[in-house]
C-alpha positions, 0 to 999 in steps of 0.5 A: 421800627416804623412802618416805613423802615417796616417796608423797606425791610420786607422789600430788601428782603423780598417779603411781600405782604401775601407771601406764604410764611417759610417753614418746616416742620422738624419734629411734631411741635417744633418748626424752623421758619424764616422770619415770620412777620405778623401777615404770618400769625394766622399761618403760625398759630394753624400750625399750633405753634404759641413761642416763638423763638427770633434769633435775629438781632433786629426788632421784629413786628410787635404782633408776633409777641402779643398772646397768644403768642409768647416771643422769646428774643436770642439774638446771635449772628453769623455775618462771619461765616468761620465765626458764627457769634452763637452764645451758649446761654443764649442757645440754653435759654431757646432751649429752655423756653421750648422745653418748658414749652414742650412741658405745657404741650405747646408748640414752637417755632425757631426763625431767622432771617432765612431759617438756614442757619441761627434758626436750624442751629438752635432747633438743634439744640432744642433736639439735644435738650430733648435727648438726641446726640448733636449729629442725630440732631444736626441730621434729623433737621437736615433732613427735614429742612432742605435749607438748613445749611451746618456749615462746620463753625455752626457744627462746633458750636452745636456740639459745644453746646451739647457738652455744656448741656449733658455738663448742666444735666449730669453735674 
């Protein structure tokens, strides 16, 4: 993206160069954010965190992928919200990059454009992959991100995703 449709976007989207990443801390290696950009790495590697996970489908800034940091791209969509467009093998393959990232005592961050719903969704997921049930998931990322919002599209398609998990896990 050039740097002038860079800055329009930070604008439109009220993201000033100093302004403080927005994050939450779900579980001890993994975050929900809301769409770092690379005035953001210094703050995203203090917390440790080394994949990255953008569910977002417009480009984001080169930097967040060069390493340390690995980007992982999933883009998915809820302009629709009674139909949020959340592919489940876009979701397993977030799920298995953290997991995989989990294994190698990294830690990882889920975003989206304002960490509410595609990010929250997938750190639910991530949560299921690690063993949780979907609403012990759904409720452990309520409660430590204040933002996230499940409404009862992105619910279903979370406890799809569980059934389709526990299905690949137990054939």
């Amino acid at each position: 993206m050039p740097s002038e449709l860079k800055r329009l976007r930070d604008w439109m989207h009220g993201i000033p160069k100093d302004a403080p990443l927005d994050y939450s801390q779900i579980t001890g290696d993994l975050f929900i954010g809301a769409w770092p950009t690379k005035y953001h790495i210094e703050t995203i590697q203090s917390l440790g965190v080394s994949v990255i996970l953008s569910t977002i489908r417009m480009s984001v800034d080169k930097e967040l992928g060069q390493p340390p940091l690995q980007l992982v791209m999933m883009p998915m969509t809820d302009a629709i919200p009674s139909h949020p467009y959340y592919p489940t093998r876009t979701l397993m393959k977030g799920v298995k990059a953290a997991l995989a990232a989990f294994e190698q005592g990294e830690k990882v961050m889920a975003f989206c454009k304002s960490g509410r719903h595609r990010s929250a969704a997938t750190s639910a997921c991530i949560l299921i992959g690690q063993g949780y049930r979907a609403d012990d998931a759904i409720e452990l990322v309520k409660s430590k991100r204040a933002a996230a919002d499940f409404r009862p599209a992105i619910c279903q398609r979370i406890e799809r995703f569980e059934q389709q998990w526990t299905q690949q896990q137990n054939p």
